[in-house]
mmCIF file as gemmi writes it, N, C-alpha and C atoms, coordinates in Angstrom:
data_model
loop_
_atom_site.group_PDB
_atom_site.id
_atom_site.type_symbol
_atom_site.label_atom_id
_atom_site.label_alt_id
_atom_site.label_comp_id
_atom_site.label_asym_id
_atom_site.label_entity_id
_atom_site.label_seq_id
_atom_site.pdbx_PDB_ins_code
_atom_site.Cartn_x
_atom_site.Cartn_y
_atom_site.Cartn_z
_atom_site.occupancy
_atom_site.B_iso_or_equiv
_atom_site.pdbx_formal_charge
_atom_site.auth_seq_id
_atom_site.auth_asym_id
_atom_site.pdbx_PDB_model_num
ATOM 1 N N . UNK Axp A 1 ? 159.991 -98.494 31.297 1 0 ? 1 A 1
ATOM 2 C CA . UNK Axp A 1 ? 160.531 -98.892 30.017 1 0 ? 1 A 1
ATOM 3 C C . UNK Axp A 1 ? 160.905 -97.636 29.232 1 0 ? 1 A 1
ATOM 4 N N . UNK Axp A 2 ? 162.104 -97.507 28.747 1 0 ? 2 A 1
ATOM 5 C CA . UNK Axp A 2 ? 162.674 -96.264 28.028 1 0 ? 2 A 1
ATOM 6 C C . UNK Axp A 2 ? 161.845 -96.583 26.279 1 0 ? 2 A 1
ATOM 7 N N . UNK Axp A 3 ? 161.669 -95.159 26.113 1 0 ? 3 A 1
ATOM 8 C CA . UNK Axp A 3 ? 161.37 -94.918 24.731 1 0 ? 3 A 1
ATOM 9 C C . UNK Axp A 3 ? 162.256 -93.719 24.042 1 0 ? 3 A 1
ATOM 10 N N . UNK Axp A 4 ? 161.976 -94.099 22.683 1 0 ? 4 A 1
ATOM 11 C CA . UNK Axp A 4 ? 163.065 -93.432 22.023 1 0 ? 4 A 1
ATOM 12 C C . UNK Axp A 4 ? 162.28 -93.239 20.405 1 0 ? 4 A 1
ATOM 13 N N . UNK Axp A 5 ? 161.806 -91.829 20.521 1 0 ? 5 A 1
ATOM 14 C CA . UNK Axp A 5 ? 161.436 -91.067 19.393 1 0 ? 5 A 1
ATOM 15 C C . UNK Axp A 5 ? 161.696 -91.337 18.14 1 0 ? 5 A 1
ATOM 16 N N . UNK Axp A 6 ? 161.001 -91.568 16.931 1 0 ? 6 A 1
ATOM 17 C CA . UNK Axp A 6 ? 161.329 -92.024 15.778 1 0 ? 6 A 1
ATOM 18 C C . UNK Axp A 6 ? 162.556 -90.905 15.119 1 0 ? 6 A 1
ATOM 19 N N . UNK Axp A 7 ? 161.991 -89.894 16.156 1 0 ? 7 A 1
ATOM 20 C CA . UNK Axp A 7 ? 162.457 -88.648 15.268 1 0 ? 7 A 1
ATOM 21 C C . UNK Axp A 7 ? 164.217 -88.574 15.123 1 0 ? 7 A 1
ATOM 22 N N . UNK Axp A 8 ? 165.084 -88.672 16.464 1 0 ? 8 A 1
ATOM 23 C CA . UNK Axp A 8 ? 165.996 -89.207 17.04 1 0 ? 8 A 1
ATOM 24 C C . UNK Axp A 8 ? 166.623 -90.713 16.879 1 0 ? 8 A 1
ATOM 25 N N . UNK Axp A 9 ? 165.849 -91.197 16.51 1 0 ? 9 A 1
ATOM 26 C CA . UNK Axp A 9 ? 166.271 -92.96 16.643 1 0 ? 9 A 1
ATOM 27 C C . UNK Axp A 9 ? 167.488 -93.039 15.952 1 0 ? 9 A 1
ATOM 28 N N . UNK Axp A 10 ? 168.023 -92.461 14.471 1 0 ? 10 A 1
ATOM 29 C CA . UNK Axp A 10 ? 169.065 -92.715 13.729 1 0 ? 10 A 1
ATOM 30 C C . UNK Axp A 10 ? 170.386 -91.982 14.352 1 0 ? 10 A 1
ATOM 31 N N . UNK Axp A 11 ? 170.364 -90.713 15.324 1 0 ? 11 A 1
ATOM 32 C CA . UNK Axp A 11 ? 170.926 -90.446 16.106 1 0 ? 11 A 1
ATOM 33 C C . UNK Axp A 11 ? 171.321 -91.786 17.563 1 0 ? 11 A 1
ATOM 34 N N . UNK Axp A 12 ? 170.5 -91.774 17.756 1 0 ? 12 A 1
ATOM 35 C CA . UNK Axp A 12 ? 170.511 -92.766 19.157 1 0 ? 12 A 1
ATOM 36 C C . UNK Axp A 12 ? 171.02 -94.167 18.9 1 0 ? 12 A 1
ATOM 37 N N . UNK Axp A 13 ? 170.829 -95.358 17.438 1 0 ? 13 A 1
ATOM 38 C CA . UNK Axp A 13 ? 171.112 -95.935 17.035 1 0 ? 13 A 1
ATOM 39 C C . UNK Axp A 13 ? 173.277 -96.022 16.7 1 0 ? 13 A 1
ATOM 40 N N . UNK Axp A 14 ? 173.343 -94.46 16.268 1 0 ? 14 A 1
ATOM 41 C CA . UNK Axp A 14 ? 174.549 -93.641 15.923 1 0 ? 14 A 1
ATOM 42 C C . UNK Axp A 14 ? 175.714 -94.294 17.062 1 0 ? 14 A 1
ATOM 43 N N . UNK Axp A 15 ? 175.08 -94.325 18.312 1 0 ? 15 A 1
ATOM 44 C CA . UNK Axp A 15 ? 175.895 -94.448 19.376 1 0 ? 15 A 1
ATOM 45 C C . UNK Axp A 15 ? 176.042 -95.788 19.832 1 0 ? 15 A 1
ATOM 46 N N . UNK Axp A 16 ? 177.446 -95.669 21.127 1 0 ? 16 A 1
ATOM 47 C CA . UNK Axp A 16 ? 178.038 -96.799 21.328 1 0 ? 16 A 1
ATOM 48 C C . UNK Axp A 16 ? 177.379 -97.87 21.851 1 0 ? 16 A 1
ATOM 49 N N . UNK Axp A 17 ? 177.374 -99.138 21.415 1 0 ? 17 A 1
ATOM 50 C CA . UNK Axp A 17 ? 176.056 -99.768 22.377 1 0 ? 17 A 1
ATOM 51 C C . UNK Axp A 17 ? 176.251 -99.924 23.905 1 0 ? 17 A 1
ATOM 52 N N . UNK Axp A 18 ? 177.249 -99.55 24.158 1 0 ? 18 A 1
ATOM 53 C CA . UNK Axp A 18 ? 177.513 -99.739 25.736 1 0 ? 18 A 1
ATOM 54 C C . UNK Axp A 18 ? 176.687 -98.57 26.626 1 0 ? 18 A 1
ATOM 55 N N . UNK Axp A 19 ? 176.917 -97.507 25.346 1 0 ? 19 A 1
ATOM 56 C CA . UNK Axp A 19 ? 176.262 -95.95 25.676 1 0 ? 19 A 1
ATOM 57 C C . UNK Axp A 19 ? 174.616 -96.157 25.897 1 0 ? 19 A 1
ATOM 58 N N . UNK Axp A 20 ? 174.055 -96.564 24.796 1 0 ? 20 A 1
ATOM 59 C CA . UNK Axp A 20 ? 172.813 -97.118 24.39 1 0 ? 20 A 1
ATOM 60 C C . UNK Axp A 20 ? 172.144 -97.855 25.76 1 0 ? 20 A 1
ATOM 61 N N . UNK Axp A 21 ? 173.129 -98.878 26.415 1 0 ? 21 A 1
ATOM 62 C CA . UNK Axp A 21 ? 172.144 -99.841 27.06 1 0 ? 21 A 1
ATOM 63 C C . UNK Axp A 21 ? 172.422 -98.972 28.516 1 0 ? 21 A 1
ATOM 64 N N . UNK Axp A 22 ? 173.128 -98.333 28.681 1 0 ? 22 A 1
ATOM 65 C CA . UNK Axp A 22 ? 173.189 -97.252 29.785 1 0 ? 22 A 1
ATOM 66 C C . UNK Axp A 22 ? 171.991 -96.211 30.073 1 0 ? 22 A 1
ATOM 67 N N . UNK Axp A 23 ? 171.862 -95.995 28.462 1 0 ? 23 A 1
ATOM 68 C CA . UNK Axp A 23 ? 170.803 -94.698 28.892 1 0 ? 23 A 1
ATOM 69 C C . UNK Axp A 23 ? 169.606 -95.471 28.632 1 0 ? 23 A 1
ATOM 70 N N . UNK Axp A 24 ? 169.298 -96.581 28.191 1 0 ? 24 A 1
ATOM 71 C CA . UNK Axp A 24 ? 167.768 -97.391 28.302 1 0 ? 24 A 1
ATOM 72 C C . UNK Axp A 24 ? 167.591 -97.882 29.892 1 0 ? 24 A 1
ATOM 73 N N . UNK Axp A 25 ? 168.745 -98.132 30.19 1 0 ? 25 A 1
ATOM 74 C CA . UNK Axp A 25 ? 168.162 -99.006 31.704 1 0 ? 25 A 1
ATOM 75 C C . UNK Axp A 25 ? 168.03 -97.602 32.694 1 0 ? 25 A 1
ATOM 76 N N . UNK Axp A 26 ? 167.849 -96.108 32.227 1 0 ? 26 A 1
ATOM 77 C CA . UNK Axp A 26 ? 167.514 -95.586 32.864 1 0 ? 26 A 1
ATOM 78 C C . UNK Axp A 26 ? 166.059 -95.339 33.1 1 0 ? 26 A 1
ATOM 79 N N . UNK Axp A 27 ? 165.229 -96.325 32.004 1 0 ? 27 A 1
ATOM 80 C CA . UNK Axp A 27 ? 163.25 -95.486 31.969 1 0 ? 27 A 1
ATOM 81 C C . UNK Axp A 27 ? 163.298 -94.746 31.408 1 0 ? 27 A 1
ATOM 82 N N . UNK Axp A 28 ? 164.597 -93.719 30.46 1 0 ? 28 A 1
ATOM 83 C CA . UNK Axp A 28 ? 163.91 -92.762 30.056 1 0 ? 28 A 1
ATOM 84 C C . UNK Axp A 28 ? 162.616 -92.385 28.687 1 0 ? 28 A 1
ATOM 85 N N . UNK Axp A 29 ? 162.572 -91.446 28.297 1 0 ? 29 A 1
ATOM 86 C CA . UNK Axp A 29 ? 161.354 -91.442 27.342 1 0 ? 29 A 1
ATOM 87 C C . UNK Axp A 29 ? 162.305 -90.121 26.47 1 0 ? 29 A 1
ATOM 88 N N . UNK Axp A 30 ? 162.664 -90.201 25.642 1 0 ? 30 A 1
ATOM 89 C CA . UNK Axp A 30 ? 163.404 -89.349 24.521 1 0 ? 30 A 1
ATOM 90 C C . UNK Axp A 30 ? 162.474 -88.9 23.769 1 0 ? 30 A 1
ATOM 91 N N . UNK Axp A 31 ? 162.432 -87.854 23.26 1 0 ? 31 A 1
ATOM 92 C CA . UNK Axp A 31 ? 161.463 -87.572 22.113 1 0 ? 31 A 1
ATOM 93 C C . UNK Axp A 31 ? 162.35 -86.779 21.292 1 0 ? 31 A 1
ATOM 94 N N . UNK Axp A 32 ? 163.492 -85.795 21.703 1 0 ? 32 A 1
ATOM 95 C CA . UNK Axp A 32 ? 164.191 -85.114 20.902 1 0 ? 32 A 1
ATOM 96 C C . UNK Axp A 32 ? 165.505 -84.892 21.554 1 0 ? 32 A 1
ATOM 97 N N . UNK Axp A 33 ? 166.406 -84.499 20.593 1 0 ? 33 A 1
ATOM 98 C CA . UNK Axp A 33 ? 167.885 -83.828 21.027 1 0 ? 33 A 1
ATOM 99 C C . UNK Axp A 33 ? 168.042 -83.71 22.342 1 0 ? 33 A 1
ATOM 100 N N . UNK Axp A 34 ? 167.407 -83.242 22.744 1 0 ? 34 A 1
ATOM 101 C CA . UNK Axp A 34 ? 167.525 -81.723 24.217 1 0 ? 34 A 1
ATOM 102 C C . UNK Axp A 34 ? 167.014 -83.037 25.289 1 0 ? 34 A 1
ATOM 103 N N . UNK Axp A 35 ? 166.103 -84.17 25.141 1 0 ? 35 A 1
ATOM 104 C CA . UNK Axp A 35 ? 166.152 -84.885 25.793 1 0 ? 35 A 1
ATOM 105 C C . UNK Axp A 35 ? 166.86 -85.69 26.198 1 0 ? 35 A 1
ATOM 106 N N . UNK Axp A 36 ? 167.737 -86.281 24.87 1 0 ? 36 A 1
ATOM 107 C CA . UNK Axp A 36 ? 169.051 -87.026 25.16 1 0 ? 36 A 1
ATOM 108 C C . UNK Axp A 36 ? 170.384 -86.107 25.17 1 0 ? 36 A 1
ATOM 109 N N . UNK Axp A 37 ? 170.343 -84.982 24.9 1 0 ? 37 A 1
ATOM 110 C CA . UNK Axp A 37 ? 171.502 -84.671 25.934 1 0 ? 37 A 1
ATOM 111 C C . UNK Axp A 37 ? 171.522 -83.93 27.266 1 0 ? 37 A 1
ATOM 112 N N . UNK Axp A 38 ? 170.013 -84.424 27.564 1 0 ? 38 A 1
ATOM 113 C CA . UNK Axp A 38 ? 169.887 -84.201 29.175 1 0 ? 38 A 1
ATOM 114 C C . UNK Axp A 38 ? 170.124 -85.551 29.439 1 0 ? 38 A 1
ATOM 115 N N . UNK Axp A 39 ? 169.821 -86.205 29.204 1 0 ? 39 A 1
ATOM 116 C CA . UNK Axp A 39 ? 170.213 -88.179 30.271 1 0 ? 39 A 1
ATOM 117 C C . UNK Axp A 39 ? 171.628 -87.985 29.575 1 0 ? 39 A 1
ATOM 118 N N . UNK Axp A 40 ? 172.683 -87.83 28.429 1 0 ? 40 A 1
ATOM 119 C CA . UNK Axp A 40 ? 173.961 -87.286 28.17 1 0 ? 40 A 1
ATOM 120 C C . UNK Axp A 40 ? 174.573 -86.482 29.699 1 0 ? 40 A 1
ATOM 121 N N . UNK Axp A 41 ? 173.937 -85.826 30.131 1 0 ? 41 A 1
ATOM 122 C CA . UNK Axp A 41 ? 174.946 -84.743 30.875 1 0 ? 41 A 1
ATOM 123 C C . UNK Axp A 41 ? 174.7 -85.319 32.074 1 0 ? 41 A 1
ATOM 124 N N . UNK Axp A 42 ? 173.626 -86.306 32.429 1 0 ? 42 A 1
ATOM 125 C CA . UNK Axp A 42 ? 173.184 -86.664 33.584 1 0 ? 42 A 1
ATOM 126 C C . UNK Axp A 42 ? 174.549 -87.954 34.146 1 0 ? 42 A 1
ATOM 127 N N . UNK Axp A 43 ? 174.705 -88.557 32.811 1 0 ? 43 A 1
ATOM 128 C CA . UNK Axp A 43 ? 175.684 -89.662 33.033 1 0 ? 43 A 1
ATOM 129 C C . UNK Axp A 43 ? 177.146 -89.465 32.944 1 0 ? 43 A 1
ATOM 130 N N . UNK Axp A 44 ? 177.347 -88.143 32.25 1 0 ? 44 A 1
ATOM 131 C CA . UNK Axp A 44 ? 178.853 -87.641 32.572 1 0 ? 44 A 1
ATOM 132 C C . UNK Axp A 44 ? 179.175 -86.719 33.666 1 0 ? 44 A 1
ATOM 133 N N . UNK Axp A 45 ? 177.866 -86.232 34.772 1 0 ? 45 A 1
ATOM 134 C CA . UNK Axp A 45 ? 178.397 -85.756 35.28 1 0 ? 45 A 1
ATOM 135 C C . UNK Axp A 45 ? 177.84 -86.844 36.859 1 0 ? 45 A 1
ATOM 136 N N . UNK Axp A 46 ? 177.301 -88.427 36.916 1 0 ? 46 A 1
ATOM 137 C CA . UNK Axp A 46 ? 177.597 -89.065 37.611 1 0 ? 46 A 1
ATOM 138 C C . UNK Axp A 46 ? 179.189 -89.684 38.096 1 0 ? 46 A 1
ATOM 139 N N . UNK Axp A 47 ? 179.748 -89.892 36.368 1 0 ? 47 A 1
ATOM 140 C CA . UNK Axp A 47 ? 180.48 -90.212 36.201 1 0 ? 47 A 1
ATOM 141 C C . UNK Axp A 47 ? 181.935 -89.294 36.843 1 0 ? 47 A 1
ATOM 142 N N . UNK Axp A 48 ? 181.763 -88.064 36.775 1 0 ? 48 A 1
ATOM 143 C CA . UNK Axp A 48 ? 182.924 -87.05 37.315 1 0 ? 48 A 1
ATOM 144 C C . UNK Axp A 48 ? 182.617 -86.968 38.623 1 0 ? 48 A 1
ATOM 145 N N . UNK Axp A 49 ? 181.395 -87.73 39.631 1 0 ? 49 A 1
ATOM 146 C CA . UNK Axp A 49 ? 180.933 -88.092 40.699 1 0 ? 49 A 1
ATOM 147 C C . UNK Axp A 49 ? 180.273 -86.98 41.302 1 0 ? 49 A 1
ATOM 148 N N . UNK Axp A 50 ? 179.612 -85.94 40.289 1 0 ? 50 A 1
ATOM 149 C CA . UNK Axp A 50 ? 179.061 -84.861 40.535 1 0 ? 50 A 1
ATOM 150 C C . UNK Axp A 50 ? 177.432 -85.261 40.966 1 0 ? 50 A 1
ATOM 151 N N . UNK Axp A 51 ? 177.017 -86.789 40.405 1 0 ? 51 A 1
ATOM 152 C CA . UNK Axp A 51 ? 175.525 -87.274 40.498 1 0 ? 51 A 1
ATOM 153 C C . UNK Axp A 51 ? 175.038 -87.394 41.68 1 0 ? 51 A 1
């Protein structure tokens, strides 16, 4: 089950919900920035089929 830091939440909320339910159905656990734009770089660079 993905979690998502209070600290971040108004950031994470910020985004597209398509974006949103992408990076939850990964498990991840966010606590700050640097966490979500690591699952960020993880999914754009599946996406350029680099994953």
């Amino acid at each position: 089950m993905s979690y998502v830091s209070p600290h971040i939440k108004e950031k994470f909320e910020s985004m597209p919900l398509d974006l949103k339910n992408t990076i939850l159905a990964r498990n991840v656990h966010l606590e700050n920035m640097n966490d979500l734009m690591s699952v960020l770089e993880q999914i754009i660079a599946e996406g350029e089929g680099r994953g």
